[in-house]
N, C-alpha and C positions, 0 to 999 in steps of 0.2 A: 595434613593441614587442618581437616575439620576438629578430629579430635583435639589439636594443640588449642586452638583456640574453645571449646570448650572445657578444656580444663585453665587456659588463661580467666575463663571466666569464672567458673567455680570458686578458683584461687580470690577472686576477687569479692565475689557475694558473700564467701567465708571473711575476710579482713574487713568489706565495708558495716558489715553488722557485727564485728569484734570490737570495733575499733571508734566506731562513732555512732551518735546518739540514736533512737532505732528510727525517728522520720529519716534524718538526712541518709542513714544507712539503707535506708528502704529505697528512694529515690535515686541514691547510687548504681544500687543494686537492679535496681529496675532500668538504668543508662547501662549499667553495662550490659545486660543483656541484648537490649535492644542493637545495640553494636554491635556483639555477638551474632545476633541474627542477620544481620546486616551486610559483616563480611561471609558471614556462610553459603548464602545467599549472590554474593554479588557473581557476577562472570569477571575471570580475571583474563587478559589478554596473554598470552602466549607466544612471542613473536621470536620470529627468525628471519634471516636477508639470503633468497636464494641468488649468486650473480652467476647469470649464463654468461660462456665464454665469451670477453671481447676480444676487442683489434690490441693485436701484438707490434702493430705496424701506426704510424703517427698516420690518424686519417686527413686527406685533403682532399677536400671536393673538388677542385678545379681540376685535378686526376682522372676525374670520372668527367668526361666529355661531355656523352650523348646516349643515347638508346635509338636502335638500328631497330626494324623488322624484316625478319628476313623467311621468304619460301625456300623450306627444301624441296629443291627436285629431283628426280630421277627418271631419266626417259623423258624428257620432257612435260613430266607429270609431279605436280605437288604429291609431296608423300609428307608432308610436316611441316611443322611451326618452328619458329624460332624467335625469343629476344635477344638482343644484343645488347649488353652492355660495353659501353666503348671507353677504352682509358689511354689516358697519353701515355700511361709506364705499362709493362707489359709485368717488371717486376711487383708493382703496385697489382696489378688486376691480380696476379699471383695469390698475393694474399688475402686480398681482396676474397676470393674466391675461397680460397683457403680457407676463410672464416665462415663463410655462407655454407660450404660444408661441415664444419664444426657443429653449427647449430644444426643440420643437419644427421646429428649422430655418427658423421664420417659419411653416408651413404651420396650415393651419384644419384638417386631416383627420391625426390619426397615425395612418398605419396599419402603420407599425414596433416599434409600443410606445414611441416616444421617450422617452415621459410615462408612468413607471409610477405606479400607482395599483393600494394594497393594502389591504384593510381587514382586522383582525386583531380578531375577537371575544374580548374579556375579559368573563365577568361577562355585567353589564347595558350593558355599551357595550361600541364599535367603537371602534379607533382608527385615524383614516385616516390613509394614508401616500400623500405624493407626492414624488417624486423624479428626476430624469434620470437616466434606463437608461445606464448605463457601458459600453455598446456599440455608443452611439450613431456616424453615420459620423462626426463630427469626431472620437472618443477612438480609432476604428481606426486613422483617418488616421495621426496623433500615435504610434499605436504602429508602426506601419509604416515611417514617418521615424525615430526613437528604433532600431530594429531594423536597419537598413541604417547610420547613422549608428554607432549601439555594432559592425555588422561592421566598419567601414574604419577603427575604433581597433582594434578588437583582434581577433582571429578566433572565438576563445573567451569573449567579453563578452557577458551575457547583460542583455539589454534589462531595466529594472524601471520601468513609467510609471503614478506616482500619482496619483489623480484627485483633485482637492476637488469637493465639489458640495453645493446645499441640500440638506437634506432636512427636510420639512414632516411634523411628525408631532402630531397633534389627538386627543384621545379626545372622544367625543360619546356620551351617553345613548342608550340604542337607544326609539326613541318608536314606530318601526314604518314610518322614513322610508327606514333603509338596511337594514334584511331586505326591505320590501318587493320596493327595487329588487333583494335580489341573489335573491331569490325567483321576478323575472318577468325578468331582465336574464341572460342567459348568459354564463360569460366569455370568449367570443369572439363574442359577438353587436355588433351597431351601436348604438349611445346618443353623446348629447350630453352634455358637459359646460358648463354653462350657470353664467353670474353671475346672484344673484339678492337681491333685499332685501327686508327686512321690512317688511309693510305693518301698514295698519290691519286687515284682516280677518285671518283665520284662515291663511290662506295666503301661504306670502312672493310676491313678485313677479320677475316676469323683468326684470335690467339691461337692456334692447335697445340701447342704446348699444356691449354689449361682445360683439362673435363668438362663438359658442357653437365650441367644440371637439368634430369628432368622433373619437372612441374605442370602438378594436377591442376591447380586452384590460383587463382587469385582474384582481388574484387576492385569494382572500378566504382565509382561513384562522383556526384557535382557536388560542390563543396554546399551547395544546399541542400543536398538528402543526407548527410552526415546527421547521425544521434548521436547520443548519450553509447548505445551499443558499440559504434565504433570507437575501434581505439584512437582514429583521427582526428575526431571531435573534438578531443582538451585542445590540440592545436589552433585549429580555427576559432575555439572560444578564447583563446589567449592572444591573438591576432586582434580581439577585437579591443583590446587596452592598451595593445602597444600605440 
């Protein structure tokens, strides 16, 4: 690319001083350089669209109930955490789930954060957030190719790889289900994420058809400590024009 454009240019300082009178030829000549250096010069953008796996499945929120916290015990003794996610379809949570493993690399255990999970206190409710972490290894991959690809165009091409991805955002009632768990649950401690459905009694039920998820991480925040750093921020800044 550099070479072509200086020899576009050459081409040109030779014709503008062949061809016309020697000020105007001079002043050409001296414009076209100057554009010459200009795009030689400039950083040229490099872009690609990475899309993390979405839903294969039509989403509908009112499928997704509630969120459960639940003690495992054993012997009468807590041995673990659990979130519940509670859904009216069991075929739904299916996929549901199904998907949350995807971005998960297929694996039962994240312990990269693949699967962020954030709950944002407004009020009298939470609103949870799930979403694939944009740093997952396939979006480094992607930028690492895009980066070596934009060097062998151009030397000064600066790589720009856009990501699409879901992102699952739910406000829920605070009943005492999700302070509980972030009350006795660390956010870097071990808990399961669990499918679960509504029963007859007081209490939903665990899917056991569907792998529980375990998870390392996740972050809680008042919708007034939200920055710029969090990815929840453009939300609540767009909340504030509707």
């Amino acid at each position: 690319m550099t070479w072509t454009l200086r020899g576009i240019t050459l081409v040109g300082l030779g014709l503008s001083f062949a061809t016309l009178q020697s000020l105007r030829g001079f002043a050409l000549a001296i414009l076209l350089l100057l554009i010459e250096q200009f795009l030689e010069h400039s950083v040229f953008l490099f872009s690609a669209i990475h899309v993390t796996p979405m839903p294969t499945f039509e989403y509908d929120p009112a499928k997704w109930q509630s969120v459960a916290y639940v003690r495992l015990e054993r012997g009468g003794r807590v041995h673990g955490h659990a979130l519940g996610l509670v859904f009216s379809d069991d075929s739904y949570a299916i996929q549901f789930f199904d998907l949350l493993r995807t971005w998960n690399l297929g694996e039962d255990e994240d312990l990269d954060n693949n699967i962020c999970l954030s709950f944002v206190k407004d009020s009298d409710q939470f609103y949870l957030w799930l979403y694939p972490n944009h740093n997952r290894t396939p979006v480094v991959q992607s930028m690492k190719k895009l980066s070596e690809r934009a060097y062998h165009r151009r030397e000064n091409a600066e790589p720009f790889l856009i990501t699409i991805s879901m992102i699952f955002c739910k406000p829920f009632l605070d009943r005492g289900g999700i302070a509980s768990f972030l009350k006795e649950v660390g956010s870097e401690d071990r808990f399961l994420m669990i499918a679960m459905r509504p029963s007859f009694s007081e209490a939903p039920e665990t899917i056991r058809e569907i792998r529980p998820i375990t998870k390392w991480h996740y972050k809680v925040r008042s919708k007034t400590e939200l920055s710029k750093r969090d990815f929840e921020f453009a939300y609540w800044q767009r909340r504030r024009f509707i």
